[in-house]
C-alpha positions, 0 to 999 in steps of 0.5 A, spaced: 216 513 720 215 507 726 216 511 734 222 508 735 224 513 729 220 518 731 222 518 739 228 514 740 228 516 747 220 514 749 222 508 745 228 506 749 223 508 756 218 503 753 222 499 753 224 499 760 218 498 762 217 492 759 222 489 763 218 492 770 214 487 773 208 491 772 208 491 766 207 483 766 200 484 767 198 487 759 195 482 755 200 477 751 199 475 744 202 468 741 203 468 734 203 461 731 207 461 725 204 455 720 205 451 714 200 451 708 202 444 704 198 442 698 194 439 702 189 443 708 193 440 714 197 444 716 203 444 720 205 448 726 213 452 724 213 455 731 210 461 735 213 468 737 211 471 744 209 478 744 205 485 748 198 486 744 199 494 745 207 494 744 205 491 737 199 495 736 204 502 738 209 500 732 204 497 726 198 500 724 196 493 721 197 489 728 193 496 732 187 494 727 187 487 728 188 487 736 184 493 737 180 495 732 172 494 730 173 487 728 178 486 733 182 480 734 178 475 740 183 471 742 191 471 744 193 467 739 193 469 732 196 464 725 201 468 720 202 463 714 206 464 708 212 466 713 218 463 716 219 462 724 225 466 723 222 472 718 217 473 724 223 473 729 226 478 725 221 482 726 220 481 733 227 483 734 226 490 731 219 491 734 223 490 741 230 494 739 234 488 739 240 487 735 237 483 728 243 477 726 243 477 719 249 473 718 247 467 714 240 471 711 240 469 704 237 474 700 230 471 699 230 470 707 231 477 706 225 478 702 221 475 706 222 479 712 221 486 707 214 481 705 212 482 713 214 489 713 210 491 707 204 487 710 205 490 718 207 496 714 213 497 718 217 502 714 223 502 718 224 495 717 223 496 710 230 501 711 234 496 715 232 490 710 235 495 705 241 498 708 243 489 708 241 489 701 245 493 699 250 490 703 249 483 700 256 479 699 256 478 692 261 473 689 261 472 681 258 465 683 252 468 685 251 476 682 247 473 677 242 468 681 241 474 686 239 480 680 234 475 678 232 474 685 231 481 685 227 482 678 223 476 680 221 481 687 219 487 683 213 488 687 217 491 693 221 496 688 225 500 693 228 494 695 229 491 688 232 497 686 237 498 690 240 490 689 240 490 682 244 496 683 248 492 687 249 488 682 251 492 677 256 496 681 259 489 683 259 487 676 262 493 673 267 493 678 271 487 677 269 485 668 274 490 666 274 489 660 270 486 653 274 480 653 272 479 662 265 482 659 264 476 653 267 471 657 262 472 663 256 472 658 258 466 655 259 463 661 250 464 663 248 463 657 243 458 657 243 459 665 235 461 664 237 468 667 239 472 661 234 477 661 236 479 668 243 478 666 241 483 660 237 487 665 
């Protein structure tokens, strides 16, 4: 469990101190986001402003990589495989601020569950999950989002839970066999049988 759980009023003290000029003076990492194309260029997403101890403080991986052995050496670190949006999803629950997940697909979801396994953020994984299972489903998309789930099996957990969402949702509106057949027969073909089956 992160701080913030543990010590929710320490966590809302750090906080406030953050905004003291003090506070001004502790070392500031700049997180460059990238793209990696096929090629070795490399094209800059963006770049997230954040407090070394802060961030070392919540995530045992950033504490290794700002003050460990092998420290990081310079304030600007690149994070590839992401999106700008994911790491500022991140930030926002590192900094207790209020996460928009209005307009998330699922696999910008996944993308933020991929950062909190990677920092180790065990809170995040359980605010990215309570979403999930949250997710609007229409019968348009139940299908496309359980593949998506089956196709992110490597964070079980969560791929679980929105499986179950899925089957919730379908047993609640295929009422009946002829409901059931109809929606079978309208994903054959699709490619996602198996998930359908699942």
């Amino acid at each position: 469990m992160d701080i913030c759980h543990c010590y929710p009023l320490l966590w809302t003290q750090l906080l406030a101190f953050l905004q003291m000029s003090l506070f001004k003076s502790w070392e500031w990492l700049i997180i460059k986001i990238q793209e990696v194309g096929c090629q070795v260029e490399e094209k800059l997403l963006g770049e997230v402003k954040g407090h070394k101890m802060l961030l070392g403080l919540f995530s045992p991986v950033f504490k290794k990589e700002f003050f460990g052995p092998a420290k990081e050496t310079t304030d600007i670190v690149s994070v590839r495989h992401t999106s700008l949006e994911s790491i500022e999803r991140m930030f926002d629950y590192i900094y207790n601020k209020a996460i928009e997940w209005g307009d998330v697909t699922v696999l910008e979801m996944y993308d933020v569950v991929n950062l909190a396994e990677k920092y180790y953020i065990p809170g995040l994984l359980d605010v990215v999950k309570t979403q999930m299972e949250n997710v609007h489903l229409t019968m348009e998309d139940v299908i496309e989002v359980a593949d998506t789930a089956v196709q992110f099996n490597q964070f079980p957990t969560i791929s679980s839970s929105l499986l179950q969402s899925c089957a919730k949702f379908l047993k609640t509106n295929l009422k009946t066999d002829g409901e059931l057949l109809q929606f079978a027969i309208s994903h054959s073909g699709s490619g996602q049988e198996a998930t359908a089956l699942h």
